[in-house]
VMD Tcl script that draws the C-alpha trace (Angstrom):
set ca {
  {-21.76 23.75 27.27}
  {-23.74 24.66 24.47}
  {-23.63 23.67 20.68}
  {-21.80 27.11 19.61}
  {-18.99 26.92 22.41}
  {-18.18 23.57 23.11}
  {-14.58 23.43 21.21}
  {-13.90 20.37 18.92}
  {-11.00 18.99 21.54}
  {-13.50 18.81 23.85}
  {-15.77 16.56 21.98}
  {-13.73 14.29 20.99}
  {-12.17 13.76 24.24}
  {-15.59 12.45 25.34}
  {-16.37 8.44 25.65}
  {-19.87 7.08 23.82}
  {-21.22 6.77 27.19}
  {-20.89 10.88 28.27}
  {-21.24 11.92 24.35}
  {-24.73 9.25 24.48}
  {-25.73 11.43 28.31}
  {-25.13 14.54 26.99}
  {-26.87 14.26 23.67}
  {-29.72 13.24 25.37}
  {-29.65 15.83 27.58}
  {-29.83 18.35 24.77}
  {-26.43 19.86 26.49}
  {-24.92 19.41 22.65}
  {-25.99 18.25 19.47}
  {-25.60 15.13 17.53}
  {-24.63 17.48 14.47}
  {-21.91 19.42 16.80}
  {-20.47 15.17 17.30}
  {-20.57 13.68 14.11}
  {-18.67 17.60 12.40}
  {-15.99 17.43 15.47}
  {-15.48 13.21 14.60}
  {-15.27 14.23 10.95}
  {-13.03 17.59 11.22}
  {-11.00 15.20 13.27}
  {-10.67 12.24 11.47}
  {-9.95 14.63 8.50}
  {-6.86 16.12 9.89}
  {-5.00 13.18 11.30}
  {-5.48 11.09 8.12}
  {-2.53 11.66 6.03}
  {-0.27 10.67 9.34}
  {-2.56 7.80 10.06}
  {-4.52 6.34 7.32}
  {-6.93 4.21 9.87}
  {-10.25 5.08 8.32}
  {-9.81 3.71 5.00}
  {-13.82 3.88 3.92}
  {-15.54 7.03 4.88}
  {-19.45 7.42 5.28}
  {-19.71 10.97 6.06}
  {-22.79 12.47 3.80}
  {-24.64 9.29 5.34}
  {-23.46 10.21 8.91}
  {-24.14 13.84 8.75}
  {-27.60 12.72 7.30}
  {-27.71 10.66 10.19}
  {-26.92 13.30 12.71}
  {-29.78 15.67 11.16}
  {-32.44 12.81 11.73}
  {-30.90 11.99 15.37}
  {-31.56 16.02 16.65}
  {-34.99 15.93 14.97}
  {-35.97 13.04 16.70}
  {-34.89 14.30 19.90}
  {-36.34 18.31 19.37}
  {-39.88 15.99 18.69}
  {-38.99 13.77 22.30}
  {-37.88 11.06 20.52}
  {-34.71 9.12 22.02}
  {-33.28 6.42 18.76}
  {-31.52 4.20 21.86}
  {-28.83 4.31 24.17}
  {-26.34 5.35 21.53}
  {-28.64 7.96 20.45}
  {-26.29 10.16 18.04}
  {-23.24 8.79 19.08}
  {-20.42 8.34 16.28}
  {-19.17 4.83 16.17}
  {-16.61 2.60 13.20}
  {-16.42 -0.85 11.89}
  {-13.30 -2.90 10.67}
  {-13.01 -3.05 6.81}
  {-14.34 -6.97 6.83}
  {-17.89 -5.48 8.43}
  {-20.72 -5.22 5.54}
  {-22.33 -1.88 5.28}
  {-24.76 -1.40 3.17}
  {-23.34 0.08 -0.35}
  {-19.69 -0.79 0.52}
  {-17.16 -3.71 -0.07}
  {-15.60 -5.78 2.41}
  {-12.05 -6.40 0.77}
  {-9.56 -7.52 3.63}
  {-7.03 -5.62 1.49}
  {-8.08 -7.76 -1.77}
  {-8.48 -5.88 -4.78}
  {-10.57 -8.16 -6.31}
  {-12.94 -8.10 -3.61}
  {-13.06 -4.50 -4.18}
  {-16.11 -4.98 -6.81}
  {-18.61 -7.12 -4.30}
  {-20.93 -4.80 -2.84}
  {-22.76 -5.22 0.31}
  {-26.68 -5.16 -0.74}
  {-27.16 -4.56 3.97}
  {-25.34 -4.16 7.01}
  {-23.76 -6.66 9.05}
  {-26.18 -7.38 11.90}
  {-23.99 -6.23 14.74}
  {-24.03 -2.92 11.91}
  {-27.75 -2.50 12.03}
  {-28.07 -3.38 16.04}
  {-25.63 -0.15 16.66}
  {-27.51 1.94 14.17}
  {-30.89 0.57 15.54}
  {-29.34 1.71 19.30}
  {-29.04 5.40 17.72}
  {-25.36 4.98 16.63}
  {-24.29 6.85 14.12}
  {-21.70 4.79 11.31}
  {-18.69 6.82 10.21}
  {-16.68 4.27 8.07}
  {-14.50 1.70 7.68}
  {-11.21 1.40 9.43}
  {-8.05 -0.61 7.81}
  {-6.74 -4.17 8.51}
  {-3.97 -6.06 7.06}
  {-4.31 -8.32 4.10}
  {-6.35 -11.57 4.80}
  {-6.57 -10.11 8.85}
  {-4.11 -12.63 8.88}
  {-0.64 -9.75 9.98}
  {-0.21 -7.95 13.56}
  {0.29 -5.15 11.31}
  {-2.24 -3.18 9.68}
  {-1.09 -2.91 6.12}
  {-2.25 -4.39 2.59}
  {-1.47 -3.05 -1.16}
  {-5.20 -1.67 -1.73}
  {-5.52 0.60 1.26}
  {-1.93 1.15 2.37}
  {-0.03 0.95 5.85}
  {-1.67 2.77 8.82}
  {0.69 3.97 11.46}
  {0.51 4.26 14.99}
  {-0.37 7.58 16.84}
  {1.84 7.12 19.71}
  {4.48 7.33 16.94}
  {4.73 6.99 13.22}
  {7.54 4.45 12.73}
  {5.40 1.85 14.86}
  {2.37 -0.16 14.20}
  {-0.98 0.32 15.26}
  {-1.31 -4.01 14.97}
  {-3.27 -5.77 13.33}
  {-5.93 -7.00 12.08}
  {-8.07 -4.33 14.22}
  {-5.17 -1.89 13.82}
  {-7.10 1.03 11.71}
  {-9.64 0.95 14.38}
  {-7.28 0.47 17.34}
  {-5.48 3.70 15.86}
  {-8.95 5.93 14.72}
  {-10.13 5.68 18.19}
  {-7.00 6.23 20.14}
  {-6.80 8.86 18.40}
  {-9.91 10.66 18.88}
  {-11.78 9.56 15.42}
  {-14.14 7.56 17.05}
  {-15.25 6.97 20.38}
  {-16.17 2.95 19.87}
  {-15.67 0.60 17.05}
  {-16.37 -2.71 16.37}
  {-13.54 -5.58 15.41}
  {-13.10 -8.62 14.94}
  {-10.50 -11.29 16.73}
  {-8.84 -14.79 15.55}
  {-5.40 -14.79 17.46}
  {-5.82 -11.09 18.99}
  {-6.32 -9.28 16.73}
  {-8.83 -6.97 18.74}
  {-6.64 -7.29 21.54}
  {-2.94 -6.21 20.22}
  {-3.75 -3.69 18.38}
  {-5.47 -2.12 21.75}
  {-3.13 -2.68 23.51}
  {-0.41 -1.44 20.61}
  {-2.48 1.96 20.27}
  {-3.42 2.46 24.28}
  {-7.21 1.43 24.11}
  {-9.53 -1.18 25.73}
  {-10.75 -4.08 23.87}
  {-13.36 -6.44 24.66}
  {-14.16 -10.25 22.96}
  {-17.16 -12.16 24.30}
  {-17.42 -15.58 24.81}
  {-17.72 -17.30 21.36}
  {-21.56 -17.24 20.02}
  {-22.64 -13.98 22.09}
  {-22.42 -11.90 19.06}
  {-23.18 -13.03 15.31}
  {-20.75 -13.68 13.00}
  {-22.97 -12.95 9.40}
  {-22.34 -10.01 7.68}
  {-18.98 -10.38 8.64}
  {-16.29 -11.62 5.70}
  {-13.94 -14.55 7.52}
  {-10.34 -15.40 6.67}
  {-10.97 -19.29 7.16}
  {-13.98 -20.99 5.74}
  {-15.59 -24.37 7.28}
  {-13.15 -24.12 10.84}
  {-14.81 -23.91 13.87}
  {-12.03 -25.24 16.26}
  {-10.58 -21.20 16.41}
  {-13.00 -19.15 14.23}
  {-12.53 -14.91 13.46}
  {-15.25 -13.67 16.75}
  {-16.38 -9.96 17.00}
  {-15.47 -7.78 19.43}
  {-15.71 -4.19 20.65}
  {-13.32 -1.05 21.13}
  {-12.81 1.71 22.75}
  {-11.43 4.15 25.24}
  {-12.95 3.45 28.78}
  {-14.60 0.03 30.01}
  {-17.99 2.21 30.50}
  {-18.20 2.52 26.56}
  {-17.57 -1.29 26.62}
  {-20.33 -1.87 28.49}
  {-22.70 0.42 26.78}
  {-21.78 -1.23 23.78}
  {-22.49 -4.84 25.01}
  {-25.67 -3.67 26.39}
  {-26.96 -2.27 22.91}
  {-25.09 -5.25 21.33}
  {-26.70 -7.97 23.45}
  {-30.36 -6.07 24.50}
  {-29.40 -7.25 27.94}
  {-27.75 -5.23 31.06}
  {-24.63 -6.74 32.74}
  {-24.94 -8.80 35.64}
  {-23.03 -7.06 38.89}
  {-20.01 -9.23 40.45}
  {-18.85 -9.15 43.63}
  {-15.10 -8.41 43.53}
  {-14.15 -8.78 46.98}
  {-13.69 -12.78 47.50}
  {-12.70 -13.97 43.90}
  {-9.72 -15.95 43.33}
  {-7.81 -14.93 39.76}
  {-4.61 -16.53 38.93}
  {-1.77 -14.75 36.67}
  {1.39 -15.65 35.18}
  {4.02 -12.93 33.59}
  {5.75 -15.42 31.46}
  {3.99 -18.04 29.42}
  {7.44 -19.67 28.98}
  {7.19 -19.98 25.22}
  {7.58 -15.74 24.32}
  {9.14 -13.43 27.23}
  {7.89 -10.24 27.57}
  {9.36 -6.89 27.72}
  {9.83 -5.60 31.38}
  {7.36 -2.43 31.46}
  {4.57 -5.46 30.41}
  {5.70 -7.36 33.62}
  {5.37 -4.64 35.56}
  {2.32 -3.90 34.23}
  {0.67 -7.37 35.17}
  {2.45 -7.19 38.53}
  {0.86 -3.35 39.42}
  {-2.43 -4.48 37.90}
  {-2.99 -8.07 40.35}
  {-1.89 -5.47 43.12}
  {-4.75 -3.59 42.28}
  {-6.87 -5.96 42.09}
  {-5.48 -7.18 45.53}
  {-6.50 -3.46 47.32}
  {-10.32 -4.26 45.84}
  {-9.84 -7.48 47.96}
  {-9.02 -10.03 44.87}
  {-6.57 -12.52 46.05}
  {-4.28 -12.85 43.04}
  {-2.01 -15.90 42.70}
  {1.29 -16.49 40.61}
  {0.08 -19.93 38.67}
  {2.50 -21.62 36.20}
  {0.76 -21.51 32.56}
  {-0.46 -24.14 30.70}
  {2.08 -26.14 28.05}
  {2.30 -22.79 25.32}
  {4.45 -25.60 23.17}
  {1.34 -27.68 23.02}
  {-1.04 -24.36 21.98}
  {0.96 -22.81 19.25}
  {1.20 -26.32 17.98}
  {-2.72 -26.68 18.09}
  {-2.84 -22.77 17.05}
  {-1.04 -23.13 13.77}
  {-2.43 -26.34 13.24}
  {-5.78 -25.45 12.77}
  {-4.66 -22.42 11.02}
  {-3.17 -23.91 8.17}
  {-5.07 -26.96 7.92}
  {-6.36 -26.59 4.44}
  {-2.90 -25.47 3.32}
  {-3.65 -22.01 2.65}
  {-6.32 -23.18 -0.15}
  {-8.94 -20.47 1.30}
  {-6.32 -17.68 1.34}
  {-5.46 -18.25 -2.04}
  {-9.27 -18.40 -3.39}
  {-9.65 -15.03 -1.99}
  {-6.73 -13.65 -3.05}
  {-7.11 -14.57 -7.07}
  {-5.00 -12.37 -8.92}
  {-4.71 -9.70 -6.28}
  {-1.59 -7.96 -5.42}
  {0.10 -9.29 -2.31}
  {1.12 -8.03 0.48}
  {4.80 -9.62 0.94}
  {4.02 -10.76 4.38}
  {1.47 -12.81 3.48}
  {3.48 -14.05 0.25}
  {5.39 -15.33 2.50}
  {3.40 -16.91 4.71}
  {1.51 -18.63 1.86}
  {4.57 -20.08 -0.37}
  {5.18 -21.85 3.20}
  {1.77 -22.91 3.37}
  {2.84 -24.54 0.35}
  {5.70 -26.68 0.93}
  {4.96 -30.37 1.51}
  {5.56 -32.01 5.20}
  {8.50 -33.76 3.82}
  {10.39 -30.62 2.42}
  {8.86 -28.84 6.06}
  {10.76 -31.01 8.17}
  {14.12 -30.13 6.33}
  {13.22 -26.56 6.14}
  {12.79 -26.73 10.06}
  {16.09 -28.06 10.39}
  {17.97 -25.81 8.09}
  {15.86 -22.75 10.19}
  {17.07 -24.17 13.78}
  {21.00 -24.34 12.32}
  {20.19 -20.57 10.72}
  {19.67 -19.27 13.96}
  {15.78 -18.93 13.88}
  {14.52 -21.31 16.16}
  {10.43 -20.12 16.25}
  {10.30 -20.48 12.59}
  {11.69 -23.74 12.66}
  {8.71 -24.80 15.46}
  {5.90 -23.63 13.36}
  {7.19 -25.27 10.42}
  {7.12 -28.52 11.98}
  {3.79 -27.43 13.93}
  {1.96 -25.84 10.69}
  {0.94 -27.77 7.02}
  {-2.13 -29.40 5.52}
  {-3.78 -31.93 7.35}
  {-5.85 -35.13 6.52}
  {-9.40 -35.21 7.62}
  {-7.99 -37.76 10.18}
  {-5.14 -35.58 11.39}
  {-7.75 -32.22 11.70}
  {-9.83 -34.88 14.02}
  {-6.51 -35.85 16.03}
  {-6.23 -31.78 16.55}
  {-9.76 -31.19 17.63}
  {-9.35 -33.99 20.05}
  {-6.00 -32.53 21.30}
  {-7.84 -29.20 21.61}
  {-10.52 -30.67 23.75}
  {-8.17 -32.45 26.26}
  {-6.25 -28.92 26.51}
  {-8.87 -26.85 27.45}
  {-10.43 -29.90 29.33}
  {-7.03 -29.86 31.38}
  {-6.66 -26.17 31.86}
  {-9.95 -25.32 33.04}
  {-9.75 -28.35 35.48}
  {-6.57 -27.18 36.53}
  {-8.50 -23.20 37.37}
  {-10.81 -25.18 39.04}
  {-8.89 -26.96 41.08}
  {-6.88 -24.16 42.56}
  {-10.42 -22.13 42.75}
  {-9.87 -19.43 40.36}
  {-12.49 -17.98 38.52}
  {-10.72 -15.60 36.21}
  {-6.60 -15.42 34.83}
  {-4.41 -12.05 34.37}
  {-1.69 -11.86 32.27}
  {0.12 -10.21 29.26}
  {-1.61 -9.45 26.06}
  {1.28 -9.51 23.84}
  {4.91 -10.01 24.29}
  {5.65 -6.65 23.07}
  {4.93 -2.71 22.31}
  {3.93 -1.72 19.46}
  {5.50 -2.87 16.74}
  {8.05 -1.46 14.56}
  {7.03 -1.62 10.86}
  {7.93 -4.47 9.32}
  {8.80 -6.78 12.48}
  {5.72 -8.35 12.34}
  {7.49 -11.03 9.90}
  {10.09 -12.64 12.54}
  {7.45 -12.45 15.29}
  {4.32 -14.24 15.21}
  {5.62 -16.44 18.59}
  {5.14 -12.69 20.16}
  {1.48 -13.36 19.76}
  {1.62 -16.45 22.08}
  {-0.54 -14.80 24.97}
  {-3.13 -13.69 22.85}
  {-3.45 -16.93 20.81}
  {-4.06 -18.95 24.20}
  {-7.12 -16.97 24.25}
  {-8.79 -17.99 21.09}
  {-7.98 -21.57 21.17}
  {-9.70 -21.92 24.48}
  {-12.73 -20.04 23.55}
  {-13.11 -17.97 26.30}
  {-14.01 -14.31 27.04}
  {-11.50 -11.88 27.41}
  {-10.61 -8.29 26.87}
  {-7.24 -6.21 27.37}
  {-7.23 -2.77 29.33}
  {-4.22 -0.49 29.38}
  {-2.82 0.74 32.12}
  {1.13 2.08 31.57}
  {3.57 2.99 29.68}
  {6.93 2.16 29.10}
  {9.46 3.90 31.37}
  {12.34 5.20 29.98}
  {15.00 2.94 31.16}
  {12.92 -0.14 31.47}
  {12.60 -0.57 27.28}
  {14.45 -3.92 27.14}
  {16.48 -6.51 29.55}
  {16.23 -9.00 26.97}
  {19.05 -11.53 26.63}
  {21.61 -11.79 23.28}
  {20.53 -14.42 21.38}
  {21.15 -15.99 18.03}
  {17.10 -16.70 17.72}
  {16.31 -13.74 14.75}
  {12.99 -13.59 16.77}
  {14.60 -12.33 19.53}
  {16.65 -9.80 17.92}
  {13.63 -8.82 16.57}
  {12.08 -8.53 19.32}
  {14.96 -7.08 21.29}
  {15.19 -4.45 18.16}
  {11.40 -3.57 19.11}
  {11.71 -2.61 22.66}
  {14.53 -0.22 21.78}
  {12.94 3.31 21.80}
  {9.98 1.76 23.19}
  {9.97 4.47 26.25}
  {6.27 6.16 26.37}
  {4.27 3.53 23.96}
  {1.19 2.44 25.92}
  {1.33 -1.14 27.75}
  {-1.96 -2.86 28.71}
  {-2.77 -6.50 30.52}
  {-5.27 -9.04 29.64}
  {-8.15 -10.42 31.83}
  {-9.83 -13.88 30.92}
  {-12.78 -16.30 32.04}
  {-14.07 -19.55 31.27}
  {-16.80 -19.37 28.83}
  {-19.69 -17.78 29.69}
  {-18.34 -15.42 32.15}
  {-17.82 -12.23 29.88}
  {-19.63 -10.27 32.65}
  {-16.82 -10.84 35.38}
  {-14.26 -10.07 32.31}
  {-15.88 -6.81 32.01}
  {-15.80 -6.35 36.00}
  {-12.48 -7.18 36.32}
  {-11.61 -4.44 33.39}
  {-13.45 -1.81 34.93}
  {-11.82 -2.27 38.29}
  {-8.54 -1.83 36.14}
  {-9.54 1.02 33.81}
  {-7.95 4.46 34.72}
  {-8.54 5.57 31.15}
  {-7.11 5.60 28.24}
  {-3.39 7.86 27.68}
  {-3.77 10.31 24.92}
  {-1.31 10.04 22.03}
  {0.91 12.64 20.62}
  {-0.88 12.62 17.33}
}
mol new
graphics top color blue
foreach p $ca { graphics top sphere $p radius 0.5 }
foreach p [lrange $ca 0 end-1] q [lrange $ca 1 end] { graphics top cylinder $p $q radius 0.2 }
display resetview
């Protein structure tokens, strides 16, 4: 179709990878993109709040150089004129990277992040910044200087967090690829919250700098970068500008990938069940054999998880915070950062009698350390991830499928009572491995919840969650051992059947 009669709908619909083809192909203009991305982003934004920093005189500027270039032969890169967004904590050039801080508000990037420029050098075009939640430290994407973005599956839910503006833009139809960042999933649950495809390379593939971090001085689980969007093919693209290097093809037919359903520390709803189960059969008609493995000791990884976490007692969190409003989740989360081991331990008790038994675990788990007690942790880490990958080995598998997140997308406000929800993407991190999530469902009506009563207020939560749930998007998770990001990517393209459109 031709610039004049190809309707905005139609544009938008369109992955980087086709928008990148037919760009180059002169079958629409870079101009005709960027207008539909910004008409669009325009009138979903007071229902979704997800791009929070916008950058469209630059963009439109952008778009004017792109078709020049290409009327005078010139193709900018693979992504020549394609529309892309970065979380908030990305530096751009002339903007602030805040994490929801006020104060922060004032500290001006002077460049772009590097994974920034390397888009922009690949022909991308930069649209804005998307929203997070305060610190990137809530499965919700909400913080007092940018407000709450919602979910466009369905306003009373959340799009996650931290990645959740840009989970929600591009599900949407904002933006056709993003880039975010991930410390205990926070790539992956908002994907899989919103009904998009997320991708997070093995650690040290792409650069941290130019990218503001929650922690400071922890390299045992460290915020990684990542990539978003609506089919695996615009993964790939974007790995391929990202890394300057093409992915290596793997044979599917042969491999051995293990999967578990239930990581027997946070069950999952039953449409996410099914969702693993249809997904290894799948994989089993590409010739896959797919075994049911029992998961690693999940007691032992939330331990190490919110160990490491709050090592330093929340010191960092604080330093960046100042005298910035607060979001109350995080208030929360810091006075208990707070509380000294001895007045922990009685806390966890008086949680456990209260009927909230996953508070009372990280309380115990979670607290300052010594510099002898962070070196007992990175040793326990080690032997973990020494023990599972022996234990893939052994059995022959080269890859793991399982759940992303316990849940659908979140109801406001739940994310409080359920950080043990975020079990199967925490795994992830503390091993340091590639993975990515791809959806493929939605919740049935009927199938929203056959979780148990319970006097846990986690479960109720939870339980409280999955009612309603029917037609929110449900995706699975794929992992390797490190260095294997290109079978991730393989097995997520064998998976992908594209990404549901929301109601929005």
């Amino acid at each position: 179709m031709s610039l004049d009669t190809t309707p905005q709908a139609e544009i938008i619909a369109l992955g980087a990878a086709e928008l990148a083809r037919q760009i180059a192909a002169r079958q629409i203009t870079s101009q005709a993109v960027i207008a539909a991305h910004i008409e669009r982003i325009t009138a979903i934004h007071s229902r979704l709040n997800a791009l929070v920093v916008p950058l469209f005189d630059q963009a439109r500027r952008d778009a004017q150089r792109a078709d020049d270039a290409l009327q005078q032969g010139r193709l900018l890169g693979p992504l020549h004129g394609v529309p892309f967004t970065a979380k908030e904590c990305f530096d751009v050039a002339g903007t602030a990277s805040t994490l929801g801080i006020a104060r922060l508000a004032q500290e001006v990037a002077a460049a772009d992040a590097p994974l920034v420029a390397k888009l922009k050098a690949a022909g991308a075009i930069l649209l804005g910044k998307t929203n997070v939640s305060q610190l990137m430290l809530n499965y919700e994407s909400d913080n007092p200087l940018y407000g709450r973005t919602n979910n466009p599956w369905n306003g009373n839910r959340s799009c996650g967090g931290s990645s959740g503006g840009e989970a929600a833009l591009i599900a949407a139809g904002g933006s056709p690829l993003g880039l975010g960042t991930d410390l205990g999933g926070s790539i992956r649950q908002p994907a899989h919250s919103c009904g998009i495809h997320g991708f997070l390379p093995s650690p040290g593939v792409l650069t941290t700098a130019g990218i503001r971090s929650n922690l400071s001085g922890m390299d045992a689980v460290a915020v990684q970068p990542g990539i978003m969007a609506r089919t695996v093919d615009d993964l790939l693209l974007a790995m391929r500008a990202l890394t300057d290097r093409p992915m290596a093809t793997v044979r599917l037919r042969g491999l051995k990938v293990a999967m578990w359903v239930d990581d027997g520390y946070f069950a999952c709803s039953p449409a996410i069940r099914r969702a693993v189960h249809e997904s290894a059969a799948r994989l089993r008609a590409q010739g896959v054999t797919v075994d049911l493995i029992e998961p690693p000791d999940m007691h032992q990884a939330i331990r190490l998880f919110f160990g490491f976490l709050s090592a330093d007692g929340g010191d960092h969190f604080h330093q960046l915070l100042g005298d910035s409003p607060v979001d109350w989740r995080i208030e929360r989360l810091l006075r208990l950062s707070a509380v000294p081991r001895w007045l922990r331990k009685l806390m966890a008790l008086y949680a456990a009698v209260r009927g909230r038994a996953r508070l009372s675990e990280l309380l115990r788990y979670s607290g300052r350390s010594t510099a002898a007690e962070l070196a007992r942790l990175v040793q326990n880490q080690q032997t973990f991830r020494t023990a599972f990958f022996e234990g893939l080995r052994r059995g022959g598998y080269q890859a793991l499928l399982c759940p992303p997140y316990s849940l659908p997308a979140l109801l406001h406000g739940s994310s409080d009572l359920l950080p043990a929800a975020a079990s199967y993407c925490m795994l992830m991190n503390l091993l340091g491995v590639p993975c990515g999530v791809v959806t493929v469902t939605q919740v049935a009506a009927g199938e929203e919840s056959d979780r148990p009563a319970s006097r846990d207020w986690a479960e109720q939560a939870a339980r409280r969650v999955e009612e309603g749930s029917a037609g929110l998007p449900i995706a699975v998770q794929v992992a390797a051992p490190p260095g294997e990001d290109d079978l991730v990517l393989q097995l997520l393209s064998a998976l992908d059947q594209g990404s549901p459109t929301p109601p929005i």
